[in-house]
N, C-alpha and C positions, 0 to 999 in steps of 0.2 A: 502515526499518532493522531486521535481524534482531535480535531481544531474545537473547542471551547468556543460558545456565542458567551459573549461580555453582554450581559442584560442590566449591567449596575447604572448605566445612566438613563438607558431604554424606562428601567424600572422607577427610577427616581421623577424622572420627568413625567411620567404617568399618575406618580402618585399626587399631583398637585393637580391633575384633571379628574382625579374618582370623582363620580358620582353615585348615589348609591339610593335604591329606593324599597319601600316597605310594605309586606301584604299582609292586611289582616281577615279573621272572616269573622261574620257575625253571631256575639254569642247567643248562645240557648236561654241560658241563665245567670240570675243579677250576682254568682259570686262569677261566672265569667267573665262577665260584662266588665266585672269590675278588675279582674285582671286587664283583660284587654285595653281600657283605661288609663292603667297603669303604665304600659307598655307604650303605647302611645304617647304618654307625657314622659314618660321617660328615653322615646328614640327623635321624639319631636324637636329637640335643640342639636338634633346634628344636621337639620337643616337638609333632609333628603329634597331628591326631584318632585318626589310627589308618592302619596299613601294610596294605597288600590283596598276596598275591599271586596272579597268574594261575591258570589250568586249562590243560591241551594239548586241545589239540581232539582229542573223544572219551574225555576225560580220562586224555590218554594221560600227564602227569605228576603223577598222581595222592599217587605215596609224595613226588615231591621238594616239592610244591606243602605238603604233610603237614609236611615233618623243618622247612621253610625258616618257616612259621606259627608252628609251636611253637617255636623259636628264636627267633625276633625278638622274640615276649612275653617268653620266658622272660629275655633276654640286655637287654632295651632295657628293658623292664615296657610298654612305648609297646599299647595295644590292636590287635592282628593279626586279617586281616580275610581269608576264604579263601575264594578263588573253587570253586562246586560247581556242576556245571552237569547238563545234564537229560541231555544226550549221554552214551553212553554205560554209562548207570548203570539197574538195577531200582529201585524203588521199598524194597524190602526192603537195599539196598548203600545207597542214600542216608543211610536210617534208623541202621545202623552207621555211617555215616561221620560225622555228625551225630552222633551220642552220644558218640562219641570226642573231637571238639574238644569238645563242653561238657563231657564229665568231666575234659579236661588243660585248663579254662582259656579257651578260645576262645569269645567274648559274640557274635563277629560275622562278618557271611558275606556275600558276594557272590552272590547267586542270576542263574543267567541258564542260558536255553537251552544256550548253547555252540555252537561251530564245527563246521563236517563236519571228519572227516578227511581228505575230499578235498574241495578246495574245490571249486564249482561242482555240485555234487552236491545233489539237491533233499531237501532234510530230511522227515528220519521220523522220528516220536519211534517211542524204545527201547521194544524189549518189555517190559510189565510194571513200566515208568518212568511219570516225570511227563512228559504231553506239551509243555508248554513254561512257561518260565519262572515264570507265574502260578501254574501248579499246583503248580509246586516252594516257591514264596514258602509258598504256604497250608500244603504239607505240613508244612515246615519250621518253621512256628510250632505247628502239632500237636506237634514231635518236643519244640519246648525256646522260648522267647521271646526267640530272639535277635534281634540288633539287623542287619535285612538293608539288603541296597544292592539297586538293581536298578539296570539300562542304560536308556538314552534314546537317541535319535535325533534331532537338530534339525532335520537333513537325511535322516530318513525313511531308517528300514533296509531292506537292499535287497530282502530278503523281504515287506517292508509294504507293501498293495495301496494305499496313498494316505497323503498327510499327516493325516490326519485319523484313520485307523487307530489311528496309530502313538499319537496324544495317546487314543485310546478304550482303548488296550492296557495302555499305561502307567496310566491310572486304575484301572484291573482292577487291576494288581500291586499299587497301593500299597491298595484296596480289601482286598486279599490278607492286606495284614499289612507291608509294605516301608515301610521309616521315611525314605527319601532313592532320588533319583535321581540314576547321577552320568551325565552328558553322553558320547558315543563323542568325539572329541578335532574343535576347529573351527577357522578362520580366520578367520571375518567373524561380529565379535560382534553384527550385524544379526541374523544367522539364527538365534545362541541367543536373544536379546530377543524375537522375533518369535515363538518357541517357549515363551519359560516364559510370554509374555503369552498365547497360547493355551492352555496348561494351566491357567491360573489363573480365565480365562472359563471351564473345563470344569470346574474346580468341583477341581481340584488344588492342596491347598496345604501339601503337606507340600516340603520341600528339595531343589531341584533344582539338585543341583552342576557348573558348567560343569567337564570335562576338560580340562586344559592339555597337551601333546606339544611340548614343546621339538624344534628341529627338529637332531639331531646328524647324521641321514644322511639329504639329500634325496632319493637315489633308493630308502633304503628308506620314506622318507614318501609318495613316490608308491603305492607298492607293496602299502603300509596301507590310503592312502586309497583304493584302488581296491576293494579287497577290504570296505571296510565304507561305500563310498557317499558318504566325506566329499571335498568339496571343494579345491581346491588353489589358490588365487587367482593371475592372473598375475602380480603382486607379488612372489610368492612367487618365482615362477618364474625373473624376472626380477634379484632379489636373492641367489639359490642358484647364478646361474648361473655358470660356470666358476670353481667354488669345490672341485670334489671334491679337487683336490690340495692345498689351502689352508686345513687346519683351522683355522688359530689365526682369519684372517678368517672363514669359514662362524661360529664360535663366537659372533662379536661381533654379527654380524647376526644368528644365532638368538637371541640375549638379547634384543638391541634388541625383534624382532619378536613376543618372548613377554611384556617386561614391558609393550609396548603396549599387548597385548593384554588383561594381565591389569590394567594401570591402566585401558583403557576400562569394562572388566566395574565396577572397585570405584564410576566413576563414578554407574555404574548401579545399584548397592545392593547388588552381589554380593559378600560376604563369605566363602565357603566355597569352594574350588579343589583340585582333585585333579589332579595330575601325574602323568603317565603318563614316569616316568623311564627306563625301558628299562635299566634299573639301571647306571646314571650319576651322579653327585653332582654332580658341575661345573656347569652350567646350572640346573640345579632351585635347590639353593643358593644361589648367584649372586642368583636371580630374587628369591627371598622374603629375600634380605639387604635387595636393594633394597626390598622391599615393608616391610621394617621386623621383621622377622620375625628375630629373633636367641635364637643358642646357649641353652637351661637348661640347666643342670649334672642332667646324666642319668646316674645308675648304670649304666655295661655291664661285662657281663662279662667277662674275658677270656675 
């Protein structure tokens, strides 16, 4: 007979240590903007770790990624987390950019490579830049001690010459100076387990946060997961399908299949989650109500 793991108290004592944290990206336009707003003031009194927004690949939104940071500290106090990437930027622009969030306030940064501007184009670090993400970690704790994030791969980034790269890369960054890894977004929480238990044999043991992507538009989650190597299970496939005209259905089966998700991870001792909200409130909320995760009374501005 199969012996049963009891995960009822494993899971209960977990749930009193979630922490859970929020990404937005900066919008185009002022009825986005004002979604995203929304979504923000509405995920703001669950009292996350701290709110990350995006970069544009090549850091093409450079000023809104800027006004949208210092906003959300200033309006929420919640700690705001700003993606800076190697794309793009001299080495001497970095260093301004970085003195600027630490003298208005800003403790914390998302370091990472960055996207081409055209996808499918074979990367060249910037002239006179940091050639990739590691090297940015290390400058960046030269410029100030802030508190960085780097990216991960469970499922091996598509530029990484092997699985085994990707976990020797990641130990460099956090060697670097990176306080936490957060996960590219998964389906099958096999492949994160199978991944932090290999980082942890390499001799990694700083926090590695699995990414959660609620799924609100499955043909743009294909479209993601193509572009950053993640998987799409036929489950999925299967469950999404002839849903596009059918929000309020699609809605109910993306919770179901997120808060699975994220109930199988707590069974496994994962207590820390980053949601890649696409600046949404509905589903993210939803998810960590269920998780137990409820409103503090948080000063915002008007």
């Amino acid at each position: 007979m199969t012996q049963l793991r009891d995960t009822t108290h494993q899971t209960a004592a977990n749930r009193r240590d979630l922490r859970v944290s929020f990404e937005f990206f900066p919008p185009k336009t002022e009825k986005m903007e004002e979604t995203m707003w929304r979504s923000i003031h509405r995920l703001a009194p669950l009292a996350p770790s701290f709110v990350s927004v995006t970069y544009g690949a090549g850091g093409s939104t450079r000023d809104r990624t800027h006004a949208s940071v210092t906003r959300i500290q200033r309006e929420t106090g919640i700690p705001a987390a700003a993606h800076l990437t190697c794309v793009g930027h001299t080495r001497g622009e970095i260093e301004r950019i970085a003195r600027t969030y630490w003298d208005e306030g800003i403790r914390s940064i998302v370091a990472l490579r960055g996207d081409l501007p055209d996808a499918g184009d074979t990367y060249v670090p910037t002239p006179g830049g940091y050639d990739y993400a590691v090297d940015l970690v290390g400058g960046l704790k030269k410029i100030a001690d802030f508190d960085i994030s780097v990216s991960a791969y469970p499922e091996t980034h598509p530029d990484a010459p092997s699985a085994d790269f990707e976990i020797e890369y990641l130990k460099r960054k956090f060697d670097a100076g990176a306080d936490r890894a957060i996960t590219q977004f998964f389906f099958d929480n096999e492949v994160f387990l199978r991944f932090r238990d290999k980082c942890a044999k390499a001799g990694i043991s700083a926090p590695i946060v699995p990414g959660i992507l609620p799924v609100t538009n499955f043909a743009s989650l294909l479209k993601f997961a193509g572009m950053c190597g993640a998987n799409v299970p036929a489950r999925l496939h299967h469950r999404f399908d002839g849903l596009d005209d059918d929000p309020d259905t699609r809605r109910m089966v993306a919770f179901h299949e997120a808060i699975s998700q994220v109930e199988g991870l707590i069974a496994e001792g994962v207590t820390d989650f980053h949601f890649y909200t696409l600046n949404r409130a509905e589903l993210t909320y939803a998810i960590c109500h269920a998780l137990g995760i409820r409103a503090k009374q948080v000063a915002l501005s008007a």
